[in-house]
C-alpha positions in Angstrom: 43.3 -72.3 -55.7 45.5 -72.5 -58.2 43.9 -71.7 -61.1 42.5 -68.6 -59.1 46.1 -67.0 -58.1 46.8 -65.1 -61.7 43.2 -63.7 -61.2 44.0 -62.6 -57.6 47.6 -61.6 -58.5 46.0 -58.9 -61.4 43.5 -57.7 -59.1 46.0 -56.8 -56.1 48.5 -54.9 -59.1 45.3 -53.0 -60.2 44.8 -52.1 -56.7 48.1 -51.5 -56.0 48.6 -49.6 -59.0 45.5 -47.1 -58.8 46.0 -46.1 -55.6 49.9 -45.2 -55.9 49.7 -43.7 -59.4 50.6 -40.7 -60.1 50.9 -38.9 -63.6 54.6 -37.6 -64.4 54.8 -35.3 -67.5 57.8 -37.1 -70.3 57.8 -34.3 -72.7 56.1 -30.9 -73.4 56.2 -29.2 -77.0 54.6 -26.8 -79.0 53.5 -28.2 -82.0 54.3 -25.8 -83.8 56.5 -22.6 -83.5 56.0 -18.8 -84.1 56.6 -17.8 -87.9 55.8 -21.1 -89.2 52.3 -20.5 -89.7 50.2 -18.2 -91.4 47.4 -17.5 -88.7 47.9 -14.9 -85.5 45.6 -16.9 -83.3 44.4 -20.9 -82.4 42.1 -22.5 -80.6 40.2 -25.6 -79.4 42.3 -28.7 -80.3 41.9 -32.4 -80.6 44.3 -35.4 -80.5 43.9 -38.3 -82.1 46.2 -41.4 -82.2 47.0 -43.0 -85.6 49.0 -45.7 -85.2 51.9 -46.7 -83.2 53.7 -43.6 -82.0 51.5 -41.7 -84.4 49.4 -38.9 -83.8 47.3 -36.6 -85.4 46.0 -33.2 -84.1 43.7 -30.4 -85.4 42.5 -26.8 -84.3 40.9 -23.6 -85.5 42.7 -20.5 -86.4 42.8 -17.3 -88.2 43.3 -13.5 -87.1 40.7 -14.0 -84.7 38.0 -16.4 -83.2 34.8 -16.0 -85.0 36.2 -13.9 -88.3 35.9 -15.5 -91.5 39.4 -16.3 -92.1 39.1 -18.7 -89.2 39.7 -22.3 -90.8 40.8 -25.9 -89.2 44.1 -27.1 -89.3 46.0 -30.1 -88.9 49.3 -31.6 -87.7 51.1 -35.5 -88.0 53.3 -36.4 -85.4 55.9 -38.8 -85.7 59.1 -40.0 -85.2 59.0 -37.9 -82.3 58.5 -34.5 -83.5 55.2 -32.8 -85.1 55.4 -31.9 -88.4 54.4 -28.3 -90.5 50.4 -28.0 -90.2 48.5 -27.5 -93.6 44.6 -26.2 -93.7 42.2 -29.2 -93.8 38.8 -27.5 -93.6 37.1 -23.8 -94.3 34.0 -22.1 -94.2 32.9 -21.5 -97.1 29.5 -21.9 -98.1 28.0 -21.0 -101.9 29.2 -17.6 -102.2 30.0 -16.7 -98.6 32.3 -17.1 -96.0 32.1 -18.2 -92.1 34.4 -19.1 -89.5 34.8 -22.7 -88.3 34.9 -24.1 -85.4 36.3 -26.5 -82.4 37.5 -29.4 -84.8 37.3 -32.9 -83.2 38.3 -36.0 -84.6 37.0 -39.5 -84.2 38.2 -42.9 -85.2 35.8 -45.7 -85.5 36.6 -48.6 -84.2 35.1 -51.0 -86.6 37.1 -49.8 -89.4 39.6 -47.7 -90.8 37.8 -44.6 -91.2 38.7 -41.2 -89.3 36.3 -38.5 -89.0 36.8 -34.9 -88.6 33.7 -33.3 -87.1 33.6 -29.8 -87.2 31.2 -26.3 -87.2 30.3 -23.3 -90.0 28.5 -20.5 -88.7 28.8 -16.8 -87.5 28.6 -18.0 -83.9 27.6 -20.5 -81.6 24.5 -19.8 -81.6 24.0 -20.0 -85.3 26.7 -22.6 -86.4 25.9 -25.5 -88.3 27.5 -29.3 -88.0 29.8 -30.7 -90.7 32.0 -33.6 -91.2 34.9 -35.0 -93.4 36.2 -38.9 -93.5 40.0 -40.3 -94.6 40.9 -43.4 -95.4 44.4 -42.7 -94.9 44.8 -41.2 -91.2 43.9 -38.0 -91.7 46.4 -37.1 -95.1 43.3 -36.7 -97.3 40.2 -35.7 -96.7 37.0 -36.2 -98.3 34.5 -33.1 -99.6 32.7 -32.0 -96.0 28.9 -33.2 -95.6 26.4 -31.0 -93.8 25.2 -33.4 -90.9 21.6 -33.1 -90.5 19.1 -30.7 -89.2 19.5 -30.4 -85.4 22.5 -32.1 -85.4 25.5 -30.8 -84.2 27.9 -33.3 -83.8 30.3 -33.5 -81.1 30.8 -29.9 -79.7 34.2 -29.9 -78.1 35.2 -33.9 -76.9 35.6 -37.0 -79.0 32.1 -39.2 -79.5 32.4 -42.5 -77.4 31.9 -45.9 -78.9 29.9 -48.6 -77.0 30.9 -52.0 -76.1 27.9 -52.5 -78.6 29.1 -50.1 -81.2 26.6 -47.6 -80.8 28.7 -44.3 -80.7 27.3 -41.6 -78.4 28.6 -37.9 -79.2 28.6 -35.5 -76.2 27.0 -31.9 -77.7 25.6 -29.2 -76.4 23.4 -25.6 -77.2 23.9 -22.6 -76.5 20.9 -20.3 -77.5 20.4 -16.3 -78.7 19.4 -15.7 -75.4 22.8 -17.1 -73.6 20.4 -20.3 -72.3 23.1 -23.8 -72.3 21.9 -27.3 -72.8 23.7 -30.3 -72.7 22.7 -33.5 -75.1 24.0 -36.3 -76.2 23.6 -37.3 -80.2 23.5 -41.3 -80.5 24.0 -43.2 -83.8 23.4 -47.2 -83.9 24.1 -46.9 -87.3 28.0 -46.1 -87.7 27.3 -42.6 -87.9 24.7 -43.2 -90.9 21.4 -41.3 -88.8 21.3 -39.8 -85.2 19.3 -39.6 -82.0 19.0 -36.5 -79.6 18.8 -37.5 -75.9 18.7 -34.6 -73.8 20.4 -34.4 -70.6 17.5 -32.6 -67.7 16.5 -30.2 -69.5 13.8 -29.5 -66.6 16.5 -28.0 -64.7 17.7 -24.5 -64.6 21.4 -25.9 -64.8 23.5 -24.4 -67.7 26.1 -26.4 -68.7 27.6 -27.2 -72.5 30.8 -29.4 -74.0 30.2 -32.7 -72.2 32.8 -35.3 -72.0 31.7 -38.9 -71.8 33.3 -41.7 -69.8 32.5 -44.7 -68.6 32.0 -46.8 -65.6 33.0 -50.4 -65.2 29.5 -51.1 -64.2 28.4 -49.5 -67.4 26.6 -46.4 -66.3 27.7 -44.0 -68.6 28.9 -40.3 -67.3 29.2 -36.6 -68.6 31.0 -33.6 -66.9 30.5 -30.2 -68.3 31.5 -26.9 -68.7 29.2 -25.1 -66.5 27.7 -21.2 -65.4 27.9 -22.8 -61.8 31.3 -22.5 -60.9 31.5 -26.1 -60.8 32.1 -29.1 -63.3 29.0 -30.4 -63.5 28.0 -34.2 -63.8 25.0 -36.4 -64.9 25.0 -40.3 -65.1 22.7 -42.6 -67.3 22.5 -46.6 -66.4 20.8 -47.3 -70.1 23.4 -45.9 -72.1 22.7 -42.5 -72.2 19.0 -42.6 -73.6 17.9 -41.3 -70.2 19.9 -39.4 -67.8 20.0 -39.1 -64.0 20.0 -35.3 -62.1 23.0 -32.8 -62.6 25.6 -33.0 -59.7 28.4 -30.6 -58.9 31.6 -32.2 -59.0 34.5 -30.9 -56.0 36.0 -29.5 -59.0 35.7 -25.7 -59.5 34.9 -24.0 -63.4 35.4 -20.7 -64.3 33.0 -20.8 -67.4 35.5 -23.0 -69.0 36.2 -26.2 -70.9 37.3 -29.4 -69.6 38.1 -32.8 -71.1 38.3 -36.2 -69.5 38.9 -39.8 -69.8 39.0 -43.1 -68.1 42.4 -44.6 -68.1 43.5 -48.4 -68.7 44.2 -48.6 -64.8 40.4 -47.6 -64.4 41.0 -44.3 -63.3 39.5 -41.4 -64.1 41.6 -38.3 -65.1 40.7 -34.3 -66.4 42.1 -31.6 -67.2 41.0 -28.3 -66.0 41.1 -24.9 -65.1 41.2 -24.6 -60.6 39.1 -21.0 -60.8 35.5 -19.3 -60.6 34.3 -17.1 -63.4 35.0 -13.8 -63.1 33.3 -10.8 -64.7 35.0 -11.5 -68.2 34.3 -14.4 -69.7 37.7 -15.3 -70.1 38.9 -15.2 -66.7 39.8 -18.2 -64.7 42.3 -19.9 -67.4 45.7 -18.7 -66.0 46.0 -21.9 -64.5 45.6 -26.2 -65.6 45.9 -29.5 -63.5 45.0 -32.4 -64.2 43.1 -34.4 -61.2 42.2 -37.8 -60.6 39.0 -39.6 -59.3 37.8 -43.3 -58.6 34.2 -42.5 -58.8 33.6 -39.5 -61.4 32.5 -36.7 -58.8 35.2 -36.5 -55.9 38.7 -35.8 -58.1 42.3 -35.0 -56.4 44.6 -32.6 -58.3 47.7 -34.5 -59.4 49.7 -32.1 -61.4 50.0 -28.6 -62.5 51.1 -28.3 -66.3 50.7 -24.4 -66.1 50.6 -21.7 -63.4 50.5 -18.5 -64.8 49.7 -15.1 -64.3 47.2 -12.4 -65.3 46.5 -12.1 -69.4 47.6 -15.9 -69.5 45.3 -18.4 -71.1 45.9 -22.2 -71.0 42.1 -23.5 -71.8 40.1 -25.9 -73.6 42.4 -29.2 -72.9 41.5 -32.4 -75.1 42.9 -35.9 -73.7 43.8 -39.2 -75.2 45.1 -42.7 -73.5 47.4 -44.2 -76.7 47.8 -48.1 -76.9 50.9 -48.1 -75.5 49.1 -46.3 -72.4 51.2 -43.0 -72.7 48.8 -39.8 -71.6 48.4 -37.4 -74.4 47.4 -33.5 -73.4 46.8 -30.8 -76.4 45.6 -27.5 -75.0 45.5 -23.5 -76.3 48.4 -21.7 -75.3 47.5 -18.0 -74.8 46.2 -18.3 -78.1 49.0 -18.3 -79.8 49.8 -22.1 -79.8 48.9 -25.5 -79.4 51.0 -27.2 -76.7 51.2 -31.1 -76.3 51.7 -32.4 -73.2 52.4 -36.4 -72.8 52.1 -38.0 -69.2 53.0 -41.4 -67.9 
């Protein structure tokens, strides 16, 4: 009975602490301010942590989403603030030029090497997957490497890394006919070749931008950006080379993207936009909350980090758990900036 007490003592505070938990935002910046960059519009974000208190985060911008100016840029945070952001990637190909696209960044876990995963192409139907490495979190950046034919890399959320170290990358398609499929790219290599497992693609379900978390059973899950009106959901038990039916999450979606992890208390937390679609594509992003769930499909909204009106667009949310367990939030903020969020 003794020995047993510490074991029972954890397992009534990780009880205890799931059920009563409840995120609380610590600080909320932009990181960066009007004037101190030379683009008129951002988008898509991604958040990675660097080191202790250290943070790294990169996003597209230009004039405008899809024109050729449109190149990836970067940020360091530390010592508290975020510091001026320089351009780390472009689009330019031979003799020609292309936008880029949603940025993500990836640490691997066996090493020391951070990868930027990005996409070239005239649209997202056409774009083409690229990626750059640093040795030195994310200061310098290698010459960018087309990744192979019919493969994408991830498309919006950060690749997932096995207990095993096979990494699985949550992507997605989106055809010339506006037809959405969701895969997932596996490497058991460290990234050297690639797999395609598609997620039902016998269904008439169109979803894109999966985010990948795990269970503590070790089936492996995906929610989606959807045409439904609802996050969508699929689960695999053989991690992820096979994949179970779509099913709609409680969790409306106007046609938008979400992001989502499993935190260190074994909850599961997203951000997301509370709407339907409306007849614009861009409707339905006025608003983001971030909800909570024990079991992936049933989620409880737990806090509101904007409530805006009409012409407001707070959209495409990325999400990290750092080391020290502090929440970090990046998200587009009507365009015009990149707003980090951290949560306890």
């Amino acid at each position: 009975m003794k020995n047993i007490a510490p074991f029972l003592a954890f397992l009534f505070l990780t009880f205890y602490s799931c059920k009563s938990y409840k995120p609380q935002i610590i600080s909320s910046h932009q990181i960066f301010q009007q004037g101190q960059v030379g683009f008129k519009e951002c988008h898509a974000s991604t958040i990675q942590s660097i080191g202790k208190d250290s943070l790294l985060a990169c996003w597209f911008g230009g004039t405008h989403e899809s024109n050729p100016d449109v190149v990836i840029w970067s940020s360091h945070y530390a010592n508290g603030r975020w510091q001026s952001p320089v351009q780390v990637a472009d689009g330019i190909l031979a003799d020609k030029r292309y936008p880029t696209w949603n940025p993500v960044l990836y640490q691997n876990p066996k090493n020391d090497t951070l990868y930027l995963f990005y996409k070239i192409g005239p649209n997202p139907r056409e774009w083409k997957g690229y990626v750059k490495y640093s040795l030195d979190k994310g200061h310098r950046w290698s010459t960018p490497k087309a990744l192979p034919d019919g493969i994408l890399g991830p498309i919006k959320n950060k690749p997932f890394t096995l207990s095993n170290g096979d990494i699985v990358s949550p992507s997605s398609t989106e055809s010339k006919d506006e037809i959405w499929k969701a895969h997932i790219e596996i490497s058991r290599d460290q990234g050297k070749t690639w797999s395609i497992s598609n997620i039902r693609p016998d269904t008439s379900i169109q979803v894109i931008q999966p985010s990948i978390v795990q269970h503590s059973d070790g089936r492996i899950q995906v929610l989606c950006r959807s045409k439904e009106n609802k996050v969508m959901a699929a689960f695999s038990t053989d991690k992820g080379v096979t994949w179970g039916s779509w099913q709609a999450t409680n969790l409306l979606n106007p046609n938008s993207a979400t992001d989502a992890i499993r935190l260190k208390n074994g909850l599961f937390m997203i951000v997301y936009n509370p709407a339907i679609a409306g007849k614009d594509w861009w409707e339905g992003r006025t608003k983001l909350r971030v909800a909570i769930s024990k079991d992936g499909l049933q989620w409880n909204d737990a806090l509101t980090l904007e409530n805006g009106v009409k012409g407001d667009e707070y959209s495409y949310p990325t999400i990290i758990q750092d080391a020290a367990g502090l929440i970090h939030v990046t998200y587009t903020w009507n365009r015009r900036g990149i707003k980090h969020i951290i949560l306890k």
